[in-house]
C-alpha positions as MATLAB code, in Angstrom:
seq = 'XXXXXXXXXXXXXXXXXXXXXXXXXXXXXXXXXXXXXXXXXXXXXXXXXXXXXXXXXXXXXXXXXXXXXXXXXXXXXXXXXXXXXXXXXXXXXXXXXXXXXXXXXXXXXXXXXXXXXXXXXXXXXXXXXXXXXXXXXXXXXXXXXXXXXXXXXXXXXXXXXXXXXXXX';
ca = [
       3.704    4.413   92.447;
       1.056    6.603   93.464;
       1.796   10.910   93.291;
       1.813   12.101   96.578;
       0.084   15.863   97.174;
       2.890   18.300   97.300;
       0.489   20.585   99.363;
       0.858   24.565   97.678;
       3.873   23.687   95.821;
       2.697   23.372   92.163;
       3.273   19.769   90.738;
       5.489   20.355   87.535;
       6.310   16.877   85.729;
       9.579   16.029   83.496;
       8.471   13.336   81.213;
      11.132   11.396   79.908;
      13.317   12.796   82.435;
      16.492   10.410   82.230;
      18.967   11.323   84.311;
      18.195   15.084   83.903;
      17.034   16.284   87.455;
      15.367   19.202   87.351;
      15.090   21.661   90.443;
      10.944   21.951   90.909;
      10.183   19.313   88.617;
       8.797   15.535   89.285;
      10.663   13.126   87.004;
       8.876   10.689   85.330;
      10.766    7.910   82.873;
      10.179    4.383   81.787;
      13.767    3.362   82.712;
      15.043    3.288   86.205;
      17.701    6.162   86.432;
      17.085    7.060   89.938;
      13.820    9.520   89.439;
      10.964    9.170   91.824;
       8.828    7.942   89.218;
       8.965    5.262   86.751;
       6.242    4.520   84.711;
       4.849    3.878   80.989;
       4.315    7.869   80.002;
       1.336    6.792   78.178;
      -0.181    5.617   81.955;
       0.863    8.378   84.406;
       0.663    7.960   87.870;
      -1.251   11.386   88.753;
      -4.680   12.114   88.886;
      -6.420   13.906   87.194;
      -5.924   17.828   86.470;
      -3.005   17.081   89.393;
      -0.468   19.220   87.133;
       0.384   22.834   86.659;
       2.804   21.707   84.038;
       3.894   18.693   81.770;
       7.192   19.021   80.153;
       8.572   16.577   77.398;
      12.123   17.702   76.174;
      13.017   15.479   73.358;
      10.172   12.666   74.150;
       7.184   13.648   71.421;
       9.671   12.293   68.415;
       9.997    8.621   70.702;
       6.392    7.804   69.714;
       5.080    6.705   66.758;
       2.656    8.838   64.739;
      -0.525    7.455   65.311;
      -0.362    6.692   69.091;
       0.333   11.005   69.556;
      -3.695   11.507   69.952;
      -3.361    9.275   73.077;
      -0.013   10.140   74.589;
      -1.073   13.767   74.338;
      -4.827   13.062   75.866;
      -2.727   11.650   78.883;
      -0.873   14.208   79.440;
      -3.584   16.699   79.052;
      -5.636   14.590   81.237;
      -2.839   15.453   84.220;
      -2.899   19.085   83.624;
      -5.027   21.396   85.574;
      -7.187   23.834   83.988;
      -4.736   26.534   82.739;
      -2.245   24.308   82.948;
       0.850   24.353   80.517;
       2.644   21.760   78.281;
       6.222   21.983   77.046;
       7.737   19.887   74.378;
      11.156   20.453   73.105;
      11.909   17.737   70.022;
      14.830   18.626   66.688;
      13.117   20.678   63.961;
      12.879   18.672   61.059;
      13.425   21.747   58.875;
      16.844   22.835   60.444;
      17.925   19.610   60.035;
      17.221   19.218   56.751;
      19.361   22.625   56.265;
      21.747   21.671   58.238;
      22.595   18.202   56.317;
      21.741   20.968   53.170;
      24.829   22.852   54.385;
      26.951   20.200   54.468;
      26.428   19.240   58.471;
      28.789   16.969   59.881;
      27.796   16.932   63.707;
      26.187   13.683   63.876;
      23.987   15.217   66.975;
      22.577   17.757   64.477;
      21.916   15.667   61.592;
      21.157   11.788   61.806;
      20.778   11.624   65.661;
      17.956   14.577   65.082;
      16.423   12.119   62.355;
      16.880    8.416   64.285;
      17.440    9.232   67.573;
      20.675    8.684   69.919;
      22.699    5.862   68.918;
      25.155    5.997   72.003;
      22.197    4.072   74.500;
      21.674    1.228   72.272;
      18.278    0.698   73.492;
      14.972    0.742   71.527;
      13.446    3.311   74.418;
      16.191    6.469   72.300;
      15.292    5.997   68.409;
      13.043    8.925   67.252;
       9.391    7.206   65.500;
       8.691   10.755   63.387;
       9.729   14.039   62.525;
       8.485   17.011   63.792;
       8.538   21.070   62.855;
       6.960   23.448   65.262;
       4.343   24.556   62.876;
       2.981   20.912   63.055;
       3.593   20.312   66.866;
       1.587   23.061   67.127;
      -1.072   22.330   65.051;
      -1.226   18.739   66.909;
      -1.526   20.180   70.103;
      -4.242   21.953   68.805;
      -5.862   19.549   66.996;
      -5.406   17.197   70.574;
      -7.470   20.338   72.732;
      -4.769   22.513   73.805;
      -5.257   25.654   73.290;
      -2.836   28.902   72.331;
      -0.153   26.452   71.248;
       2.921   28.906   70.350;
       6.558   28.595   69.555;
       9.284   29.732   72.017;
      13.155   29.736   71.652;
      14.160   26.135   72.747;
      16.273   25.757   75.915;
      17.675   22.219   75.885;
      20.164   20.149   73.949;
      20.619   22.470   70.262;
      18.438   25.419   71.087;
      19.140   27.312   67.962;
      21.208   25.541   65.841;
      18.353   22.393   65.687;
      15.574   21.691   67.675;
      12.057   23.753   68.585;
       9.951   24.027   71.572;
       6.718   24.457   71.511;
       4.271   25.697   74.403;
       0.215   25.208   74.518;
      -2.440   25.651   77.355;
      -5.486   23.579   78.811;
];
């Protein structure tokens, strides 16, 4: 499916979207859950520098290590100049310290280390571990620039999981 200009609204894209709808924000998943898009997010269907924004809440962690230099070079390649990218993932550290402190909340501790059992698909099991400190350094090692931590706003803000915020 091809994007569509959205004239002087500014395109913001939800990769990984499921069946999170967000108000402003162009889903984009590789499963049919009733988002506008559906696509491989390795092969997005916008052209280039179409995007003020790229947000990946818990998607980074779905993709194995060595294929992150060309998931992230597509989604940079969608992002205006200026533009901003958003990935929330679990913090490998806190959940190390939460299993540590004797964690039982299977959403905090193995489901932040192998993904979410509950879909039984392939599509939800987490390929690596991530702390912000090395998202960050990624993102900047993959030619974002200004790459930064901010309090997370999804899923286990504080108690697990990171987000981290970079520039084009």
């Amino acid at each position: 499916m091809q994007a569509q200009a959205l004239g002087p609204t500014p395109l913001r894209i939800n990769l990984g979207c499921g069946h999170t709808k967000l108000a402003g924000y162009e889903g984009v998943d590789i499963v049919d859950y009733g988002q506008r898009y559906i696509a491989d997010l390795q092969r997005l269907p916008f052209s280039d520098g179409a995007a003020d924004e790229v947000m990946a809440i818990h998607v980074i962690e779905h993709f194995y290590i060595w294929d992150i230099p060309d998931v992230l070079a597509e989604w940079h390649r969608v992002l205006a100049p200026g533009g901003k990218i958003v990935l929330e993932a679990p913090d490998l550290a806190k959940v190390i310290a939460n299993i540590n402190a004797g964690e039982k909340n299977l959403l905090l501790t193995l489901m932040g280390l192998y993904g979410d059992i509950r879909e039984k698909t392939a599509w939800h099991q987490h390929k690596w571990c991530w702390t912000p400190q090395a998202m960050a350094r990624c993102l900047s090692e993959n030619g974002f620039k200004d790459a930064h931590e901010e309090p997370a706003q999804f899923h286990h803000p504080e108690a697990r999981d990171f987000r981290v915020v970079a520039r084009v």
